[in-house]
TORVEXKE-15970 format. One record per residue: x, y negated, z of N, C-alpha, C in turn. Coordinates in pm, whole numbers, plus 50000, padded with zeros to 5 digits. Atoms other than C-alpha are relative to their C-alpha. Layout:
N
+-------+-------+-------+-------+-------+-------+-------+-------+-------+
!   n_x !   n_y !   n_z !  ca_x !  ca_y !  ca_z !   c_x !   c_y !   c_z !
+-------+-------+-------+-------+-------+-------+-------+-------+-------+
!     X !     Y !     Z !     X !     Y !     Z !     X !     Y !     Z !
...
+-------+-------+-------+-------+-------+-------+-------+-------+-------+
***
This chain:
148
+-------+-------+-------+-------+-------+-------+-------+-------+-------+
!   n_x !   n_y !   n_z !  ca_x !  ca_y !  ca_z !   c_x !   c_y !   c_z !
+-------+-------+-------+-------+-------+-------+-------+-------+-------+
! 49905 ! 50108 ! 49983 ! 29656 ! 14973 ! 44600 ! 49975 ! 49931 ! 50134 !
! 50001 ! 50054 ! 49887 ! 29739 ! 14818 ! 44940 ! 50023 ! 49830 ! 49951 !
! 49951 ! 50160 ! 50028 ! 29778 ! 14405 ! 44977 ! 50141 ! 50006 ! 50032 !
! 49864 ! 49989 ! 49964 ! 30100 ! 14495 ! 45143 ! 50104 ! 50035 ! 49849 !
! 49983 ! 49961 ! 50130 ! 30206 ! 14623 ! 44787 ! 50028 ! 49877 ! 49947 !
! 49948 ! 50145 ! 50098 ! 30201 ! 14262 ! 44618 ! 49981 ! 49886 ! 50120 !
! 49971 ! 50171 ! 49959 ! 30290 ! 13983 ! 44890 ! 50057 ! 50027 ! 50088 !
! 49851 ! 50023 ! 49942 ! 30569 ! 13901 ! 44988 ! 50046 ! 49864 ! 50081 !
! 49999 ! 50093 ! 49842 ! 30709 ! 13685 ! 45296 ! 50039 ! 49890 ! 49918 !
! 49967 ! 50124 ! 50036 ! 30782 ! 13412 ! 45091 ! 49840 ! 49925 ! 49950 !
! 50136 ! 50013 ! 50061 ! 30443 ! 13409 ! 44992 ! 49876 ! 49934 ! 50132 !
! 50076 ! 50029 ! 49889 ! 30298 ! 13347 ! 45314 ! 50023 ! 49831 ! 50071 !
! 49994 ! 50180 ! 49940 ! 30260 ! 12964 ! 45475 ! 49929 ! 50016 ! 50125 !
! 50096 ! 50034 ! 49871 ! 30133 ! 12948 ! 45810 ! 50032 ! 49822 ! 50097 !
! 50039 ! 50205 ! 49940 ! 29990 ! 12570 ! 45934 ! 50053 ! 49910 ! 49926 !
! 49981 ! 50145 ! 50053 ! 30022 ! 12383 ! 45681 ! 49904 ! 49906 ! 49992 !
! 50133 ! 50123 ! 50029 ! 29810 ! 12066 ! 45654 ! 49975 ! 49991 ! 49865 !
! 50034 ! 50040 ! 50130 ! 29627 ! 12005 ! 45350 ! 49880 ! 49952 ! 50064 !
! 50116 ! 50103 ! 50061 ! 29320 ! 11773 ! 45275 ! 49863 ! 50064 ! 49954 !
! 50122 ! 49955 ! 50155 ! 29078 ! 11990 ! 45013 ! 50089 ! 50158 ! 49998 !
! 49966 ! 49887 ! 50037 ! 29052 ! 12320 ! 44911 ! 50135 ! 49985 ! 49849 !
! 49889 ! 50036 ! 50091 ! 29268 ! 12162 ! 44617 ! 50096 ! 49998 ! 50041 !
! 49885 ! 50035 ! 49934 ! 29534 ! 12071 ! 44828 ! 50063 ! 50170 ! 50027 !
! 49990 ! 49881 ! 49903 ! 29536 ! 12462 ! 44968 ! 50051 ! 50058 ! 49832 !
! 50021 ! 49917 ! 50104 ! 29492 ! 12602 ! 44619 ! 50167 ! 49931 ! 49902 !
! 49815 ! 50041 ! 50094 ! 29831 ! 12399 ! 44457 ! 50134 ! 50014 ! 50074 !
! 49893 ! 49964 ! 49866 ! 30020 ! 12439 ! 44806 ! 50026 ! 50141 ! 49932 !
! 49987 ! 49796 ! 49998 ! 29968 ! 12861 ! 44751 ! 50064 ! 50000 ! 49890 !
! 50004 ! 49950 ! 50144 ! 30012 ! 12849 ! 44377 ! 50135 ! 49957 ! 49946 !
! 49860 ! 50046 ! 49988 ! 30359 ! 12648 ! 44406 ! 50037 ! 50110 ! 50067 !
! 49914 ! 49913 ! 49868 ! 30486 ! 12925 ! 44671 ! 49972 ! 50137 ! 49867 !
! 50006 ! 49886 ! 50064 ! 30367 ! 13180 ! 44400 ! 50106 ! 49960 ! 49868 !
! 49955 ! 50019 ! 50118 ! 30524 ! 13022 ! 44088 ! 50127 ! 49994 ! 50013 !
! 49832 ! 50015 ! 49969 ! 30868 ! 12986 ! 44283 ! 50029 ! 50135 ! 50026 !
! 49965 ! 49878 ! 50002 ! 30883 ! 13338 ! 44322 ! 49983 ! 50053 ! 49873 !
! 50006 ! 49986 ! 50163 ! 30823 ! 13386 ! 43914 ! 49894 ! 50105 ! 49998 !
! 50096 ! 49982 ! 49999 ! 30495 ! 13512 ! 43987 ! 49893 ! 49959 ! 49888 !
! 50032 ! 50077 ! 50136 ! 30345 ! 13274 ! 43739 ! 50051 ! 49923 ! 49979 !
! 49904 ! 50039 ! 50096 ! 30462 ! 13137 ! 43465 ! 49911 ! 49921 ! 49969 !
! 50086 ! 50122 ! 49986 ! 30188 ! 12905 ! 43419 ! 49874 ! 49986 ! 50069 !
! 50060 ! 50055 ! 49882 ! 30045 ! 12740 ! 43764 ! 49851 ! 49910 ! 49918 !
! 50114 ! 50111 ! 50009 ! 29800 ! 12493 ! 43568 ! 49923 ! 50128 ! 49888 !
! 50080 ! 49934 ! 50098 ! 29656 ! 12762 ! 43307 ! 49900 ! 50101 ! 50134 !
! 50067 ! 49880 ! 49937 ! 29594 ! 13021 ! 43619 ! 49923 ! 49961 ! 50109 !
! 50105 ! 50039 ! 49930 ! 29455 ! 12745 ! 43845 ! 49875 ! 49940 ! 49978 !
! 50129 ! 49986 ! 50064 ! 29221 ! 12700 ! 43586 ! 49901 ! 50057 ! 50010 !
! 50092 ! 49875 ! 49956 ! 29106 ! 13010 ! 43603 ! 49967 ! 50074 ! 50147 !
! 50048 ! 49993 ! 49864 ! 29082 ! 13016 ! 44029 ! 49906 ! 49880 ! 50001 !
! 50022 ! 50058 ! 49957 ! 28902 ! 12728 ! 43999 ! 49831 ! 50004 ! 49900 !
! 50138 ! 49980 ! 50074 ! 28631 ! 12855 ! 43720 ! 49944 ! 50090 ! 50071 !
! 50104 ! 49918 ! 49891 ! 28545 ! 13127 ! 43965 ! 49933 ! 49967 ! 50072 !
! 50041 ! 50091 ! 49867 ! 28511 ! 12885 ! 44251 ! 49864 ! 49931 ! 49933 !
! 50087 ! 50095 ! 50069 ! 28258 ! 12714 ! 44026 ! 49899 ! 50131 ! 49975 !
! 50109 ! 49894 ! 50021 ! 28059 ! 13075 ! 43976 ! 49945 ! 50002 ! 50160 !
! 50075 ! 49922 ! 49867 ! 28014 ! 13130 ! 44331 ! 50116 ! 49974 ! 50098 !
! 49869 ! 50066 ! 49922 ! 28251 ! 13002 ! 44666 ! 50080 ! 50133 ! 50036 !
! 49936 ! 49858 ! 49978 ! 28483 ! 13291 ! 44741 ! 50024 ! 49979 ! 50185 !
! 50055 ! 49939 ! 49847 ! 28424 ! 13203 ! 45129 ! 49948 ! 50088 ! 50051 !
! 50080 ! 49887 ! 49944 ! 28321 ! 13516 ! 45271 ! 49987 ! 50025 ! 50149 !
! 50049 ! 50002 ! 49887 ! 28253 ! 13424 ! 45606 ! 50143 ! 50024 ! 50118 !
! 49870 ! 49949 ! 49878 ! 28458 ! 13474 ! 45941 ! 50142 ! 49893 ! 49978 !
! 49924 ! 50123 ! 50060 ! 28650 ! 13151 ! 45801 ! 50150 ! 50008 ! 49933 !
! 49955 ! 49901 ! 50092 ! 28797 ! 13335 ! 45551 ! 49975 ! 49980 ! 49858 !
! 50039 ! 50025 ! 50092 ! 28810 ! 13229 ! 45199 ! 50123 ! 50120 ! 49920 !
! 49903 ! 49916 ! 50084 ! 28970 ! 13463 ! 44902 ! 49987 ! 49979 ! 49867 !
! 49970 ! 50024 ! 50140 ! 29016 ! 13256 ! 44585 ! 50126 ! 50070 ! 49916 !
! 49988 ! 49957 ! 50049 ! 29118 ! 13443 ! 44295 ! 49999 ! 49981 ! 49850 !
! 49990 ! 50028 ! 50171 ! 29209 ! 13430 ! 43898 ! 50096 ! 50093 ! 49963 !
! 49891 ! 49909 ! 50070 ! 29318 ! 13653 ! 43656 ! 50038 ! 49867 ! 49880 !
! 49876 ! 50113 ! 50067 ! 29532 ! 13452 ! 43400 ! 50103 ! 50041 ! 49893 !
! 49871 ! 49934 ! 50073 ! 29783 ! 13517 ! 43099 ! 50076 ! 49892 ! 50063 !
! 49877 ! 50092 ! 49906 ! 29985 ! 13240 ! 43353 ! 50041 ! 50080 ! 50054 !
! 49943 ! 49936 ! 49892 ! 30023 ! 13519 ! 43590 ! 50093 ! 50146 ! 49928 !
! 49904 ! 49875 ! 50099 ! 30349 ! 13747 ! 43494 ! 49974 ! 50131 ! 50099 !
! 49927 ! 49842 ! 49989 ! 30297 ! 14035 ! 43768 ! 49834 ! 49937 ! 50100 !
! 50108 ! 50023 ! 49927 ! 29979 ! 14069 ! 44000 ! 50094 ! 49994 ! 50168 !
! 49932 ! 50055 ! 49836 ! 30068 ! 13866 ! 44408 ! 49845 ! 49964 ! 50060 !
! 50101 ! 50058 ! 49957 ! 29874 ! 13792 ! 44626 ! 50109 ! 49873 ! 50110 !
! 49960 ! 50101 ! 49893 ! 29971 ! 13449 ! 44908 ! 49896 ! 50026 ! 50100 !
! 50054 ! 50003 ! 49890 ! 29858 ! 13414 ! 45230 ! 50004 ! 49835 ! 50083 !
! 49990 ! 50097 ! 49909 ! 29780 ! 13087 ! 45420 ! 49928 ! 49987 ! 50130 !
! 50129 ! 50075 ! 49907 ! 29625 ! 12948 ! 45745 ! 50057 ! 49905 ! 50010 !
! 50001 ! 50115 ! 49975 ! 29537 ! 12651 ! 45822 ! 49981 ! 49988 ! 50140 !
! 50044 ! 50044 ! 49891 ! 29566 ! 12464 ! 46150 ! 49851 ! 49958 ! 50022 !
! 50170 ! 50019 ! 50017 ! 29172 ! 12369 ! 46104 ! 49915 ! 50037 ! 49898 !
! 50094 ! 49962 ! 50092 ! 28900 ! 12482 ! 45937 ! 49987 ! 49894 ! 49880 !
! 50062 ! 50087 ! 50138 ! 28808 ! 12305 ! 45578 ! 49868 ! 50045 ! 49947 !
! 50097 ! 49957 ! 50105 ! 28531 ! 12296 ! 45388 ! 50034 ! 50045 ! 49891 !
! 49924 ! 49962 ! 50065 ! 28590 ! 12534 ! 45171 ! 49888 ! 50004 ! 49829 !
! 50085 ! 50042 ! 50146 ! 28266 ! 12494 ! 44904 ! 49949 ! 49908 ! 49983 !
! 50016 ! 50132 ! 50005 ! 28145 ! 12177 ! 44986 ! 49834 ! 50004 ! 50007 !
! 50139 ! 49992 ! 49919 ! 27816 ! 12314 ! 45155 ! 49989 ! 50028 ! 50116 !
! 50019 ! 49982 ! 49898 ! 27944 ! 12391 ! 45443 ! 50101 ! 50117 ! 50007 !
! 49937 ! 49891 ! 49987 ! 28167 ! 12710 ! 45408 ! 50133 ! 49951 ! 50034 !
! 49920 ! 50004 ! 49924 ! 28446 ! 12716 ! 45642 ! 50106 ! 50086 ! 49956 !
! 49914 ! 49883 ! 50062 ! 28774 ! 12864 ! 45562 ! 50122 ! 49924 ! 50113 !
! 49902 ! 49989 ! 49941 ! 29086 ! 12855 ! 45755 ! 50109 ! 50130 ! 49963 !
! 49875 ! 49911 ! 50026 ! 29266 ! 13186 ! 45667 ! 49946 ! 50072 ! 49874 !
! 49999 ! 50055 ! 50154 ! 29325 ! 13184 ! 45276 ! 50086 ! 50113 ! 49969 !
! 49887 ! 49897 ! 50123 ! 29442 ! 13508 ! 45040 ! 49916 ! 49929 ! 49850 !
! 50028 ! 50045 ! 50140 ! 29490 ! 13378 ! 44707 ! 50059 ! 50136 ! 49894 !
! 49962 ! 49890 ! 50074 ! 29493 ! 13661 ! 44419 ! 50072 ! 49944 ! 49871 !
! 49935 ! 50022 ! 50120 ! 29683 ! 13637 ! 44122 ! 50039 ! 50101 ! 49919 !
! 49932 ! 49855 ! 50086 ! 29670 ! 13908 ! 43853 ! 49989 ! 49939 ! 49804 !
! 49951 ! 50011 ! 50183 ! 29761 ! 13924 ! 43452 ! 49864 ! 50027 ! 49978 !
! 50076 ! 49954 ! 50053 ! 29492 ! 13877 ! 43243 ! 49948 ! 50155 ! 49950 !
! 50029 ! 49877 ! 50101 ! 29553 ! 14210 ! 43059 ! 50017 ! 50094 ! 50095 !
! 50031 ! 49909 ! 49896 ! 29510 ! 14377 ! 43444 ! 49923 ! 49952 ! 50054 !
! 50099 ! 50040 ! 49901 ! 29223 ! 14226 ! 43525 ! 49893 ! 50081 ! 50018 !
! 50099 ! 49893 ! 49974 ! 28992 ! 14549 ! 43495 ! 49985 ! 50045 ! 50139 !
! 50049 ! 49947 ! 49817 ! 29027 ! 14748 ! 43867 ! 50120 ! 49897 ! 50070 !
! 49884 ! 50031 ! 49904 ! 29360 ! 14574 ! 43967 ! 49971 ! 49867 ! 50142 !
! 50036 ! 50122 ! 49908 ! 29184 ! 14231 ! 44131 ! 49922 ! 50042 ! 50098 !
! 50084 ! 49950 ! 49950 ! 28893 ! 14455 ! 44238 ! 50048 ! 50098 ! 50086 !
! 49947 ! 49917 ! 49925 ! 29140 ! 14690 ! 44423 ! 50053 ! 49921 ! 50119 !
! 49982 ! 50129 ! 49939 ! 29303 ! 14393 ! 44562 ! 49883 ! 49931 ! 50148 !
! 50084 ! 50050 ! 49971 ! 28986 ! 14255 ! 44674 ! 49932 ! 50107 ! 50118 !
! 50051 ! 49906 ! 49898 ! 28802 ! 14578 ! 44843 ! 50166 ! 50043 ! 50096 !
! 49892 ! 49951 ! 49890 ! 29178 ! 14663 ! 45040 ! 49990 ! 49892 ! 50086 !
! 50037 ! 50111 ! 49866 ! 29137 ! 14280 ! 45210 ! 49849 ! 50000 ! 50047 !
! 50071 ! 49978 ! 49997 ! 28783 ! 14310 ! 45207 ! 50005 ! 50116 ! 50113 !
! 50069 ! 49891 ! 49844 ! 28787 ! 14653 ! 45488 ! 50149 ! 49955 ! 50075 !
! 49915 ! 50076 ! 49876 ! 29101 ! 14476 ! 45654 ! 49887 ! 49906 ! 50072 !
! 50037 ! 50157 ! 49948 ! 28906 ! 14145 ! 45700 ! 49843 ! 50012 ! 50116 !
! 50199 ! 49992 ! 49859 ! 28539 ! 14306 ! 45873 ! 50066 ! 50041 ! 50088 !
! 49957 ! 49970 ! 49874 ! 28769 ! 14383 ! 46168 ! 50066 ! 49912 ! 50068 !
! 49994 ! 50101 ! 49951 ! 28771 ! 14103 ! 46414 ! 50165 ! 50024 ! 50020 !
! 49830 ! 50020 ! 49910 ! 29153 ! 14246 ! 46556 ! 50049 ! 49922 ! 49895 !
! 49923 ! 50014 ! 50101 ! 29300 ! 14205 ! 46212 ! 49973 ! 49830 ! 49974 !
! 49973 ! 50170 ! 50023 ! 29169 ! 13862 ! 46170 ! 50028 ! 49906 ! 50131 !
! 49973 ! 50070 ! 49972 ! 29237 ! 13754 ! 46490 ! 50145 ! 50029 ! 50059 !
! 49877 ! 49965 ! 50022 ! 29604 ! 13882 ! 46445 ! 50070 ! 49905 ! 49873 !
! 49920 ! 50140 ! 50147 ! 29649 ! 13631 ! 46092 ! 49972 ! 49890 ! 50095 !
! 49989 ! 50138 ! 49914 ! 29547 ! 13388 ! 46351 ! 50056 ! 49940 ! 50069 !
! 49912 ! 50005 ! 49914 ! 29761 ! 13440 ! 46601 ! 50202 ! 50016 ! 49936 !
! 49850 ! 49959 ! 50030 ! 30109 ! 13552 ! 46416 ! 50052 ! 49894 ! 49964 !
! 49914 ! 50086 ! 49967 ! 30375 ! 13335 ! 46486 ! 50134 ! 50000 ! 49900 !
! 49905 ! 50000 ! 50108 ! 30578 ! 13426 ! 46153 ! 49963 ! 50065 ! 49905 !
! 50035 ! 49938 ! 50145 ! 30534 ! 13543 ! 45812 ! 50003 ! 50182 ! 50053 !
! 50004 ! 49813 ! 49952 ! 30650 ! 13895 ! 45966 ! 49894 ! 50071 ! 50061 !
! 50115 ! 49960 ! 49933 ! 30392 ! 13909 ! 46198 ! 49855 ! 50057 ! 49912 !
! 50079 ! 50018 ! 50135 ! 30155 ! 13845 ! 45864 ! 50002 ! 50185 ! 49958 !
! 49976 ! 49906 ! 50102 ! 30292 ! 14116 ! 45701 ! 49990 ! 50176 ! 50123 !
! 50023 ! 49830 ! 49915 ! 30308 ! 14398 ! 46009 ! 49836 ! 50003 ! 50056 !
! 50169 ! 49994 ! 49970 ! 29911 ! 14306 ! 46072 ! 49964 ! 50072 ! 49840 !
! 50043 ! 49985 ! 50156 ! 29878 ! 14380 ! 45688 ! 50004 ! 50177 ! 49958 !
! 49921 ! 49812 ! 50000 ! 30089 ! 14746 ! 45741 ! 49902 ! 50051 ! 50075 !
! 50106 ! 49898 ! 49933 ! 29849 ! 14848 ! 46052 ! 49890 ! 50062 ! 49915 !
+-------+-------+-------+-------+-------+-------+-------+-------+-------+
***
């Protein structure tokens, strides 16, 4: 499974301001639920926000990739944000600025998040690719860095 596969240009936000990784995490999860992605936003940011509490999903290169599986979520998406500035994104210090949020059905949460996860995962260790989400000047741009 590619990321290009589940996210879609409506899905994408580039520079918005937010406050808190909260702010980032209800921004994305509104842009997902208006596309009928999920069907319930407060059950599935439950469950992005019990992960966040196992371990920060910052993975460096200021790059965060919060994630929840969910019976809120009707189809597996992923969103895409950056931010005009870095945030603290665990509240030790982890930096995040460019934000994939996952969203899969509980009853596909076996390989489908984990497929998800390793396809951005060997995009993201290649400086071009991230400093191509940095630079793209429209959701399209997003999405033809995503195709290379």
């Amino acid at each position: 499974m590619e990321v290009r596969d589940v996210i879609d240009r409506e899905a994408i936000q580039l520079d918005i301001s937010v406050q808190s990784r909260e702010d980032v995490l209800q921004r994305m999860a509104g842009q997902l639920e208006a596309s009928g992605v999920l069907k319930d936003k407060e059950a599935y940011l439950e469950a992005v926000r019990a992960r966040e509490e196992q371990g920060t999903t910052a993975i460096g290169f200021d790059v965060a990739i919060p994630h929840g599986k969910s019976e809120g979520v009707a189809r597996s998406a992923v969103a895409f944000a950056r931010l005009p500035e870095s945030i603290d994104w665990s509240g030790s210090g982890d930096e995040a600025r460019l934000i994939f949020l996952i969203a899969v059905p509980k009853e596909q949460a076996g390989n489908e998040h984990l497929q998800i996860l390793a396809a951005l995962s060997r995009k993201l260790m290649h400086e071009d690719f991230r400093e191509k989400l940095s630079s793209a000047g429209s959701p399209e741009e997003v999405l033809q860095a995503l195709d290379a």
